[in-house]
N, C-alpha and C positions, 0 to 999 in steps of 0.2 A: 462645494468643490468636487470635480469630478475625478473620482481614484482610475488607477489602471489596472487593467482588469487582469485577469490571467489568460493564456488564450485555453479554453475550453478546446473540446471534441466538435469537429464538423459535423452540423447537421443533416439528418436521414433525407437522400433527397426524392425520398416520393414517388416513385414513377410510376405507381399507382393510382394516384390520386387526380396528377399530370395526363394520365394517358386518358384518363375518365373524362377528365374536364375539357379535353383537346377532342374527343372522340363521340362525346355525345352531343346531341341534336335538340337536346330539350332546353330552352334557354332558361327553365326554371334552376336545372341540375347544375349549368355553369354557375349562373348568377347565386346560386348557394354558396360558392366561394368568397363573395363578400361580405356575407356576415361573419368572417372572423379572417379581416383582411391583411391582417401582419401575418398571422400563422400560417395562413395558405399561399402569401408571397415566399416568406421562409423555405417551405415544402417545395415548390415550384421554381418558377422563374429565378427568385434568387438565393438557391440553393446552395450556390458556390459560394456564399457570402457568410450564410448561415452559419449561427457558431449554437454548440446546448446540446442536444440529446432530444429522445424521443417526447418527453413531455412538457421540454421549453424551449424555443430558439429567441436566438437574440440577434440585430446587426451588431458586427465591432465597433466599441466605443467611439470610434473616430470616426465610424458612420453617423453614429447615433444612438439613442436610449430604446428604441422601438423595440420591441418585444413580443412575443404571442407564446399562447398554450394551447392547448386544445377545450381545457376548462379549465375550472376554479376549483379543482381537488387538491387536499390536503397534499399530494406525491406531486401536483403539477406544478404550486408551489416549490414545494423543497426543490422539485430539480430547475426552476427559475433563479433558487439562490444560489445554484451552487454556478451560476455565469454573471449571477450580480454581485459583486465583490464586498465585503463587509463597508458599508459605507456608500456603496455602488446605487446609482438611480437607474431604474428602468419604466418603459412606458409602453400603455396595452391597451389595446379596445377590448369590451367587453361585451356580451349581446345584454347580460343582465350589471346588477350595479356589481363595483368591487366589493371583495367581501377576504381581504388577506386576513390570514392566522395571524397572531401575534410573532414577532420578530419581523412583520415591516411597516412601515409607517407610511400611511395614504399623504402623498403630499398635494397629488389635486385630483380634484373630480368634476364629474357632470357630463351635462349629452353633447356630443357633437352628434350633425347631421350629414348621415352620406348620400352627396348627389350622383348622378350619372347625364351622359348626355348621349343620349341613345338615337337623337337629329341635330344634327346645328344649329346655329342660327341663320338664318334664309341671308339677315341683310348684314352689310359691315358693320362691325362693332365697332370699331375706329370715331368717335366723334370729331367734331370741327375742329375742336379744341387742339390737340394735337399737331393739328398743322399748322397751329399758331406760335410754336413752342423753334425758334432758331436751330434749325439741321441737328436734330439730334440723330444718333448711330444707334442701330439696332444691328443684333448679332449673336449670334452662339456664342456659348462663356467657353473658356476652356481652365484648367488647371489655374493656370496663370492670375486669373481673375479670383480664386477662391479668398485670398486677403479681403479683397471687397464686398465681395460675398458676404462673409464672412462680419463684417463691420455692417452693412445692410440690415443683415439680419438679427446683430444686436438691436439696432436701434429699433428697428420696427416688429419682432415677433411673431413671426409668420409661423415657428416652430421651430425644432431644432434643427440648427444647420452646424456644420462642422465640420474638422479638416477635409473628410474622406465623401461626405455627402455627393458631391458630384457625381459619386462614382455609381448613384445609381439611376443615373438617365441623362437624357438631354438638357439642359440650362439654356435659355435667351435673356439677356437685359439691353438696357439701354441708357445708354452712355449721353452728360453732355460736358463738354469740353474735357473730357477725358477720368469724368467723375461717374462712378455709377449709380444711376437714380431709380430703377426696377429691374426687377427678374422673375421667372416662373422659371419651373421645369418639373421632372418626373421626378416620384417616388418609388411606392410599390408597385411592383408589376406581377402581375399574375397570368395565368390564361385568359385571352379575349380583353382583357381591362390593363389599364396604366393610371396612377392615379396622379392627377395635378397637383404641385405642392410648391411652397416656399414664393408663394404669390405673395410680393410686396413692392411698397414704392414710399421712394424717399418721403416724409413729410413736407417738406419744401417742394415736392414735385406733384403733389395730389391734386386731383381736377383736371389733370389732360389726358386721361383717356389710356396710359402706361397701361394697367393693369389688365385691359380690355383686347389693348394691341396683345401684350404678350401671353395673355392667356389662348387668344385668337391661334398664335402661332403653337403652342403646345400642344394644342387639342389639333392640331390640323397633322401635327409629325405623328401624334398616336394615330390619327385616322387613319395617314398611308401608310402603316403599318399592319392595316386590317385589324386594329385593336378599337375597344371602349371607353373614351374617358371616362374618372371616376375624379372623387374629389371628399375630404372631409373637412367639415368647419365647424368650429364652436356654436353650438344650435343659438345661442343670444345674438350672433353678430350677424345682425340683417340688415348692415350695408354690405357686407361681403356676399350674403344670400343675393341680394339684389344683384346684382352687379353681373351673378355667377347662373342666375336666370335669364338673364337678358342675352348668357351666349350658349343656350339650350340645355341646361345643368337642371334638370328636378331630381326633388327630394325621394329616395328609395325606401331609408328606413334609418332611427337614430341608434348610435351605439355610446356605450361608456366609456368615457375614457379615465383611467386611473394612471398617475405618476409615484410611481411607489420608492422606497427607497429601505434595503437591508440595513437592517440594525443590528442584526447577528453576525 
């Protein structure tokens, strides 16, 4: 069950870190930013968002559990709990495994794998399939649609989605007879990068090509924005790998993911 949290202190927004990563020309020194890709969105891009202190940021619970630190120090914990509410789940990538002090409880682990797509794909990703499928509606989501969203992403587990989720990027699905059966949009956003997230499709809709159209279109809105897509998936699920090669997404490098939850 998810508690309410307290609203913590706004987090430090960085402009240091920002003016480096907007400023410099090495694309080793940007792309450093994605190995610890919540914290440096926190820092950054969505800094207005940010809730925690110097040594933890969190998005608000109605966004989401996402979480980052700068490391796994004894201080960067305590100041993690004091934005995860007794009871409170939060969730982190890590460059190495989780390794929490006692007072919270690992509730999952293991590697996801972060892709990038640094060329598109040349030809449509659109299969035949899809044009076999009666006039379905494709379209940006708005507020309005988050119920459905919302119910989507129960059933199928793309990751956490929630009341306020929307709020941090663009959303497309698509509709038939006025039911919604897929959607992609943004997550983290950083310098140079936007990451693809909450890519799913109805089970009853699987095999025509949804996931392909709408991912098509998400990477296309980060492009004319002079941004990189980025993307993470549970390193086990290589039909989603596949799928996520085929529209120019290789593997970077794997991080941890930990879902922790205060016990204190």
């Amino acid at each position: 069950m998810w508690m309410k949290h307290p609203k913590p202190s706004v987090g430090p927004h960085a402009s240091s870190i920002y003016d480096s990563a907007s400023s410099n020309s090495d694309p080793n020194a940007i792309a450093g930013l994605l190995d610890n890709p919540i914290w440096n969105a926190l820092r950054t891009e969505h800094s207005a968002l940010a809730l925690g202190n110097r040594l933890a940021l969190r998005y608000p619970a109605e966004i989401g559990p996402l979480s980052g630190m700068p490391d796994q120090s004894t201080a960067s914990y305590e100041a993690l709990r004091t934005i995860a509410s007794p009871g409170g789940v939060v969730a982190l990538f890590f460059e190495d495994p989780p390794s929490p002090p006692p007072g919270w409880m690992l509730l999952r682990d293991g590697l996801v794998d972060q892709m990038i797509c640094l060329e598109p794909a040349t030809k449509d990703p659109t299969p035949a399939a899809v044009q076999s499928v009666p006039a379905p509606e494709f379209r940006r989501l708005t507020p309005a649609d988050v119920p459905a969203m919302i119910e989507l992403a129960e059933l199928t587990e793309p990751g956490p989605f929630h009341q306020r989720t929307i709020e941090l990027g663009a959303f497309w699905g698509i509709f038939h007879s006025g039911r919604l059966l897929g959607m992609a949009g943004q997550r983290l956003q950083l310098p140079r990068y936007i990451e693809v997230s909450a890519v799913c499709t109805h089970p009853e809709a699987r095999g025509r090509g949804y996931a392909r159209t709408l991912m098509a279109s998400v990477v296309a809105d980060i492009r004319s924005r002079g941004k990189t897509p980025i993307l993470h998936v549970i390193a086990s699920n290589s039909s989603a790998i596949s799928v996520y090669k085929t529209l120019g997404f290789t593997r970077r490098r794997s991080l941890h993911l930990a879902v922790l939850r205060n016990e204190v």
